[in-house]
C-alpha positions in Angstrom: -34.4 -38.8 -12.9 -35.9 -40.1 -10.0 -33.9 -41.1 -6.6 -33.4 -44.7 -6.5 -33.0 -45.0 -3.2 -36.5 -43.7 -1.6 -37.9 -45.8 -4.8 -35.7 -49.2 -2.9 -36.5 -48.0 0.2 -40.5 -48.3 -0.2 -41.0 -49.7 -3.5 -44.6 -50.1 -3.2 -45.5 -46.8 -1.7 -43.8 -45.0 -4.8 -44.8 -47.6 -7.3 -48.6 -46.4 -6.4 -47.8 -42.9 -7.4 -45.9 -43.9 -10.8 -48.5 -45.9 -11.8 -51.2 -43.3 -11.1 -48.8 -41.2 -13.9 -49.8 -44.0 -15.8 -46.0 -45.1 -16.0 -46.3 -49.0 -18.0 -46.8 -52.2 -15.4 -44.5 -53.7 -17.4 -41.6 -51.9 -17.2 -42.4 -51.1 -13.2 -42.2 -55.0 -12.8 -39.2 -55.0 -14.3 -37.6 -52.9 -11.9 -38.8 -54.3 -9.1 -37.3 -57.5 -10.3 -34.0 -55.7 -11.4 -34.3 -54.6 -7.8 -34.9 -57.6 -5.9 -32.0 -59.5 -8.1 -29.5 -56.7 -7.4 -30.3 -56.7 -3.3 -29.3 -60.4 -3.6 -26.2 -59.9 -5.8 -25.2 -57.1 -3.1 -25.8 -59.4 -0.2 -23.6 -62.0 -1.6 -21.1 -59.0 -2.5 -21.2 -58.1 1.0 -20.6 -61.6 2.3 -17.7 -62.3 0.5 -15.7 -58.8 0.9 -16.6 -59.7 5.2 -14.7 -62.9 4.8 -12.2 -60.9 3.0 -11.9 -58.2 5.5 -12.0 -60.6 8.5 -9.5 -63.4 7.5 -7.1 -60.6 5.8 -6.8 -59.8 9.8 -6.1 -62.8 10.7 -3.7 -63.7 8.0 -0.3 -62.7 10.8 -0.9 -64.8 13.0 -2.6 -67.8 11.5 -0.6 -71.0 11.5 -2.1 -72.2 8.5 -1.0 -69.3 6.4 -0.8 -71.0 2.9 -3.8 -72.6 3.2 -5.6 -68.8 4.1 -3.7 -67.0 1.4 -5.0 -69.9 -1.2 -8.3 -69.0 0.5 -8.1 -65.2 0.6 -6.9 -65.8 -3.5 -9.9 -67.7 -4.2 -12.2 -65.1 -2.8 -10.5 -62.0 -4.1 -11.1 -63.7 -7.7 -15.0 -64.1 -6.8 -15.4 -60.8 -5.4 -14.1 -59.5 -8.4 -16.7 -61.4 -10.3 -19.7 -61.1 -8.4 -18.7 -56.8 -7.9 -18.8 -57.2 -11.9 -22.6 -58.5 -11.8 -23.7 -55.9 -9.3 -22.3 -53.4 -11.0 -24.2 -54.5 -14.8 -27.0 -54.9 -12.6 -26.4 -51.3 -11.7 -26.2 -50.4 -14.8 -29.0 -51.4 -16.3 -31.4 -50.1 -13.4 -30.1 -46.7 -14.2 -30.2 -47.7 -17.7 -34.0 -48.3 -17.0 -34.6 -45.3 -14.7 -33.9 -42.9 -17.5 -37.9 -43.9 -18.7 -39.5 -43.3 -15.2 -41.2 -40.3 -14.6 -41.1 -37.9 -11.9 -43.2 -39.0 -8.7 -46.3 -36.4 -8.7 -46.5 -34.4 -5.4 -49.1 -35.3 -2.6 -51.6 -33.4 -3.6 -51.7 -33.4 -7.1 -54.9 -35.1 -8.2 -55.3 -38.8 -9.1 -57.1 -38.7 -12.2 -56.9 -40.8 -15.5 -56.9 -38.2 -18.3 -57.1 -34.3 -19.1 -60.8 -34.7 -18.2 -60.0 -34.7 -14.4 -57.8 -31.7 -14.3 -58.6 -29.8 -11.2 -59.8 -26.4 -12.2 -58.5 -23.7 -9.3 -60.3 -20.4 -10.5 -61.1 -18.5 -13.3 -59.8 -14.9 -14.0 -61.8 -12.3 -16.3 -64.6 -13.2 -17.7 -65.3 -14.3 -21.5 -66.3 -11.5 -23.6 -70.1 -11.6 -24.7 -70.6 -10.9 -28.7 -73.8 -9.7 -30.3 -72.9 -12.0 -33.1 -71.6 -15.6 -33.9 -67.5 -15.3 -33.1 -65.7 -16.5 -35.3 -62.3 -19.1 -35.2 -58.9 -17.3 -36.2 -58.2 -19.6 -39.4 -61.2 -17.8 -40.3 -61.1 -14.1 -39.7 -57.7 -14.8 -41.3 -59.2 -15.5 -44.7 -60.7 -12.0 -45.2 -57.5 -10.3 -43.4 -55.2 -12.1 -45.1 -53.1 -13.0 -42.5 -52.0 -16.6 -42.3 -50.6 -18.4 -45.4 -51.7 -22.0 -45.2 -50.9 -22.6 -48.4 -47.4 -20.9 -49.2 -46.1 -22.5 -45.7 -47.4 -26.0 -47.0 -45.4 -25.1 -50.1 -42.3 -24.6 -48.7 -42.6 -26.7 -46.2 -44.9 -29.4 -45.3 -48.3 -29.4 -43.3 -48.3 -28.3 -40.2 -46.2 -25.0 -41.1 -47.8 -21.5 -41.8 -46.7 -18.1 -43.3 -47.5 -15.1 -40.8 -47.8 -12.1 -42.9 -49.2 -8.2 -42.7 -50.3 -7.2 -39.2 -50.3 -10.8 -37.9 -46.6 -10.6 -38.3 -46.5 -7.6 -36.9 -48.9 -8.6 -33.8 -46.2 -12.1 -33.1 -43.7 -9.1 -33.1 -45.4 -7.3 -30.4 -46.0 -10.0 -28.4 -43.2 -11.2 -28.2 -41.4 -7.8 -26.9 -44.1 -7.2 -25.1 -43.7 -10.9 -22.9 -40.2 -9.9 -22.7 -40.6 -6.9 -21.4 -43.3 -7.7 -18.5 -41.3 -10.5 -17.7 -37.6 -8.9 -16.9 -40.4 -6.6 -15.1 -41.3 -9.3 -12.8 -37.4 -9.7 -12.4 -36.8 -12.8 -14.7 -33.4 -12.3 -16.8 -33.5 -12.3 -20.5 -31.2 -15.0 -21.7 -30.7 -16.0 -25.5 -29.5 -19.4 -26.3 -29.0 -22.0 -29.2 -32.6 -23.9 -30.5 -29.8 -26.2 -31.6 -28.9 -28.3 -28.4 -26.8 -32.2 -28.0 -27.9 -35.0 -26.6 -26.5 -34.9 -23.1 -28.5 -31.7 -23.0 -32.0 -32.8 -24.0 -31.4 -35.8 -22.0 -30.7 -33.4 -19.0 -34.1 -32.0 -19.0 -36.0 -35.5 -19.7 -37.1 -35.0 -23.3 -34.2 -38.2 -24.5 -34.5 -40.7 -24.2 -38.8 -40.6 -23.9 -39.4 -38.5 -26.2 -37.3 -39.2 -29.2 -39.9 -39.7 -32.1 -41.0 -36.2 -30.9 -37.6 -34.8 -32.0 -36.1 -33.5 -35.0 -32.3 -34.4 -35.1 -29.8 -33.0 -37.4 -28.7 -36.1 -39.3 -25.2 -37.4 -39.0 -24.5 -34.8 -36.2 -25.5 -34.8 -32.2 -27.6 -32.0 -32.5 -31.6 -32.0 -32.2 -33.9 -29.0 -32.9 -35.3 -27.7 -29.0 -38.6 -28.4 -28.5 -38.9 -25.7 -25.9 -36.2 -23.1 -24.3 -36.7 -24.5 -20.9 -34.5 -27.8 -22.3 -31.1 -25.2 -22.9 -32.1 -22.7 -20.3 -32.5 -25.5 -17.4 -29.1 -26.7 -19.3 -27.0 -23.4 -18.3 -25.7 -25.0 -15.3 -25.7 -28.2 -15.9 -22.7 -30.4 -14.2 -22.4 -27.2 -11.7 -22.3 -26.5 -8.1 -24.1 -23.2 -7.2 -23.2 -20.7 -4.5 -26.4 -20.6 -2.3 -26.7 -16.7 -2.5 -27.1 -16.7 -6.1 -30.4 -18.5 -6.2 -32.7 -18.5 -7.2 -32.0 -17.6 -10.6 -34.8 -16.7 -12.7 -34.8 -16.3 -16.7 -37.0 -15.6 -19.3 -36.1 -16.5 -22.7 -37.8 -16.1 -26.3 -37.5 -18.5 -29.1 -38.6 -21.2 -31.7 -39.7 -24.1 -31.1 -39.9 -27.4 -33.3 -41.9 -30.9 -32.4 -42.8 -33.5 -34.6 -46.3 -33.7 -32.7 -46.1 -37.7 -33.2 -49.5 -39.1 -31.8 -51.6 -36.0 -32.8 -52.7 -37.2 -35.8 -56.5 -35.3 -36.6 -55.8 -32.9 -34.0 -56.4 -29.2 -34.6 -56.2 -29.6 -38.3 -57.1 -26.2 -39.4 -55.4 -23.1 -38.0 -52.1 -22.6 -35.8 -53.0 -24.0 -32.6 -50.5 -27.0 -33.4 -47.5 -26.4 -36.1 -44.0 -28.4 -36.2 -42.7 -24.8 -35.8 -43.7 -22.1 -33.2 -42.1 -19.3 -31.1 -43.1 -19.2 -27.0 -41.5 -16.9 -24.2 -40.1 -19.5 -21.7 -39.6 -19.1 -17.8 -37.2 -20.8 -16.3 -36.4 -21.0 -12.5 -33.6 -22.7 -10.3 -34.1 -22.9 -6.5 -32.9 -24.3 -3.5 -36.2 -26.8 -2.1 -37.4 -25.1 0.2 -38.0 -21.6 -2.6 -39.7 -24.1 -5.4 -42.9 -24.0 -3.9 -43.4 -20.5 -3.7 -41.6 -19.6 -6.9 -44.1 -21.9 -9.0 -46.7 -19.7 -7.6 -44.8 -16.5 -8.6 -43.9 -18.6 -11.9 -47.8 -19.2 -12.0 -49.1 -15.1 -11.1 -46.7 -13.7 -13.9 -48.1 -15.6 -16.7 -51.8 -15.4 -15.8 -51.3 -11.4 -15.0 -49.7 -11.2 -18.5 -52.9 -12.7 -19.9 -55.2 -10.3 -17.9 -53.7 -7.5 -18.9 -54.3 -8.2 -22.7 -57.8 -8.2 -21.6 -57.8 -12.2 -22.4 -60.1 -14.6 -19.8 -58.3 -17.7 -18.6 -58.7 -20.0 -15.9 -56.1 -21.9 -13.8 -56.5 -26.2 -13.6 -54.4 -28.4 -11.7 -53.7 -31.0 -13.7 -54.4 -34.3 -12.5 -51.7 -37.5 -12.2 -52.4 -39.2 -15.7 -51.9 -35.9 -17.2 -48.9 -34.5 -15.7 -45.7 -34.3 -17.5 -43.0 -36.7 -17.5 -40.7 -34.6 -15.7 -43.2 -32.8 -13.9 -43.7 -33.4 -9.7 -46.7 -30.1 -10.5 -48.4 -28.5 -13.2 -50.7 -25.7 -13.7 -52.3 -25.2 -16.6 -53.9 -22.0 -17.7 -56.4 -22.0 -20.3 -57.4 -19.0 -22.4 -60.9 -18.2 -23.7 -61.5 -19.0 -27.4 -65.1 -17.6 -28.4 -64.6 -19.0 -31.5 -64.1 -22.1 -30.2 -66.3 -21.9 -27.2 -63.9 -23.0 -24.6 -60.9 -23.1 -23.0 -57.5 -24.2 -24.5 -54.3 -24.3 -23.1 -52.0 -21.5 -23.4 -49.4 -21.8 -20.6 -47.9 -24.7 -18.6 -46.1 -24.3 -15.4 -43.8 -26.9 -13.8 -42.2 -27.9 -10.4 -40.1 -30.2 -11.5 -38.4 -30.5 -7.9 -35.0 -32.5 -8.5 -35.5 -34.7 -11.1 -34.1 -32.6 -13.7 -31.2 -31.6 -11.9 -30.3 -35.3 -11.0 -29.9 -36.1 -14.4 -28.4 -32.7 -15.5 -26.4 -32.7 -12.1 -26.7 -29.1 -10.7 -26.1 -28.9 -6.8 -25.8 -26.1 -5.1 -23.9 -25.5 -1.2 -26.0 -25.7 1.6 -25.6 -24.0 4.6 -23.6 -26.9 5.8 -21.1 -26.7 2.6 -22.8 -29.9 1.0 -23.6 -30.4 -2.0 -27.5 -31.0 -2.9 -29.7 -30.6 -6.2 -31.1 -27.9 -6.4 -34.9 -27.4 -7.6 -36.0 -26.7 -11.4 -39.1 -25.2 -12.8 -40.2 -24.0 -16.2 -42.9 -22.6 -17.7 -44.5 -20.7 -21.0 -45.4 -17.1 -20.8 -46.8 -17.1 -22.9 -47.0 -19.9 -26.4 -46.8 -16.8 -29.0 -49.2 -18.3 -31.7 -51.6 -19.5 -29.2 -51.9 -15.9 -28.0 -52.3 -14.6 -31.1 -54.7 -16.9 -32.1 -56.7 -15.5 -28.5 -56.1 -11.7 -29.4 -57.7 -12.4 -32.9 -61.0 -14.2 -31.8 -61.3 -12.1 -28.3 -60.7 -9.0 -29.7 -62.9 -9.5 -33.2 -65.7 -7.0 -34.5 -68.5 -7.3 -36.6 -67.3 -6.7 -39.6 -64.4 -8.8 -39.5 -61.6 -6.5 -38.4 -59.1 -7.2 -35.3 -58.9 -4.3 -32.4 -55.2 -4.7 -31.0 -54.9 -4.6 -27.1 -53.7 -1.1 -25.4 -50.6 -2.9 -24.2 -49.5 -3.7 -27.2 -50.0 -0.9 -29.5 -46.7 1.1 -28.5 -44.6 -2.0 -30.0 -46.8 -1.4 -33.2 
């Protein structure tokens, strides 16, 4: 959630960021209205508790003291009734503030759309074939290694059966992410993909991003979309002793989104399910430790893809493409040969305090007050997405898969 007050305090300044995250005109003139009605409401608040405060003084020695008390009556009653309208107003500004993004940092890109992402530098580069590559859905048909069908049948679209050494290969991965990461001195943590309201609301996912949900009918419980939403959610409504940040975590697990609005998009193949597994990281920071964490957050996941051999690049991604609760995002994009491009494969966050404004976690400063701390999150790596990079990267002629040195210990 966003401050309030720096958005009050230069309303136009910030309104030129939100609306470059392509945040709707129509709900940002309907908080500059809700603002300029509850400034007024205040004012008038304020005037009537002065007259309060002042005549209450005066009350002793006043020789018209019935007359002042009927007075002082008449204007406790209307400060009780005008506190009553600032504080609905109150209400429904934060009521409204729960749909604003995140302000993007300085210098994040304006851009509209994914197409003006700001690529930072490529690492590796793409493998050259003596023969046409082909996609994964593809090379799966003669391996028999993804079940289209059989997940359809169980399921719905959208879901697919892993089976042979593509089972195996998720396995590996997922040990081997793990592993690298609690390496780079992230904490394994292991926590429900079952998670209430209160907590996806924490991490910004409710109430935006509801149709993207699946929630357990007749209960407040919704499937996570990502670990970042109960990982971030560990502290939640706590204060933090400043030596113990910042704490870093990596956690495995499922993942389950709707994917409303992607309707056509990557059809064929597991580039996009309802139901996939990614390696989360998860950091929380004092301020002044985001900046440099994000880039640690950044160096772990992109050195996890170079040593599988894969070739990725890094992209800033522009303002009209950046998160909702996101101040900062880098992307990194793997090679797909069978595909001939790049596709993501990792998203790292700053998302400064926003999250831990509406999940309320403070830390102690030096000072002993009481500040939000700084949250950031990011995949290392989306498990099926990798896969699907080992299989077309690491294809031969004839069809069959080599498996990464890495990995061939968890085989």
């Amino acid at each position: 959630m966003i401050d309030l007050k720096l958005l009050q305090n230069d309303f136009d300044k910030f309104a030129k960021k939100l609306e470059a995250k392509k945040l709707d005109s129509a709900l940002l003139a309907k908080v500059k209205d809700l603002f300029i009605k509850l400034k007024e409401q205040r004012v008038l608040l304020e005037d009537l508790q002065a007259f309060q405060n002042k005549f209450s003084k005066e009350l002793a020695s006043a020789q018209n003291k019935d007359e002042l008390k009927q007075k002082l009556s008449a204007n406790k009653e209307k400060i009780a009734s005008q506190a009553k309208i600032v504080d609905e107003l109150e209400k429904e500004l934060e009521e409204l503030s729960h749909s604003i993004p995140n302000l993007p940092d300085d210098d994040v890109p304006v851009g509209e759309d994914e197409n003006e992402n700001l690529e930072l530098k490529k690492v590796l580069e793409p493998r050259v074939f003596d023969f046409n590559p082909k996609e994964h859905f593809e090379l799966s048909e003669n391996l028999d290694w993804l079940d289209f069908v059989r997940g359809v049948k169980i399921a719905q679209s959208r879901f697919c059966v892993m089976k042979k050494d593509a089972a195996l290969l998720n396995r590996a991965l997922i040990n081997y992410m793990i592993d690298f990461n609690r390496s780079r001195g992230f904490e394994l943590v292991n926590v429900p993909y079952l998670v209430s309201s209160k907590t996806m609301f924490g991490t910004g996912q409710l109430p935006k991003f509801k149709d993207d949900m699946y929630k357990v009918e007749n209960e407040d419980l919704y499937l996570i979309s990502t670990s970042e939403i109960p990982v971030t959610n560990l502290y939640a409504d706590e204060i933090l002793m400043p030596e113990l940040l910042p704490i870093k975590m990596t956690c495995y697990s499922a993942c389950f989104r709707q994917e409303a609005g992607s309707a056509g998009r990557d059809t064929r193949g597991i580039i996009r399910q309802h139901q996939f597994e990614k390696v989360e990281l998860v950091s929380i920071t004092k301020p002044e430790q985001s900046e440099a964490v994000l880039e640690e957050m950044v160096a772990c996941a992109s050195d996890l893809l170079t040593s599988l051999g894969l070739a990725h690049r890094h992209l800033m991604l522009c303002t009209g493409d950046l998160g909702f609760s996101a101040a900062k995002t880098i992307d990194l994009e793997v090679w797909l040969p069978g595909q001939n491009k790049y596709r993501e494969i990792s998203s790292v966050s700053n998302c400064r305090d926003f999250q831990a404004r509406r999940a309320k976690i403070r830390y102690k400063d030096e000072d002993g007050k009481n500040k939000l701390v700084h949250t950031l999150n990011g995949s290392s790596l989306a498990v099926g997405r990798t896969l699907v990079a080992i299989m077309e990267n690491y294809q031969e002629k004839d069809g069959s898969i080599s498996i990464p040195d890495v990995l061939r210990k968890y085989f």
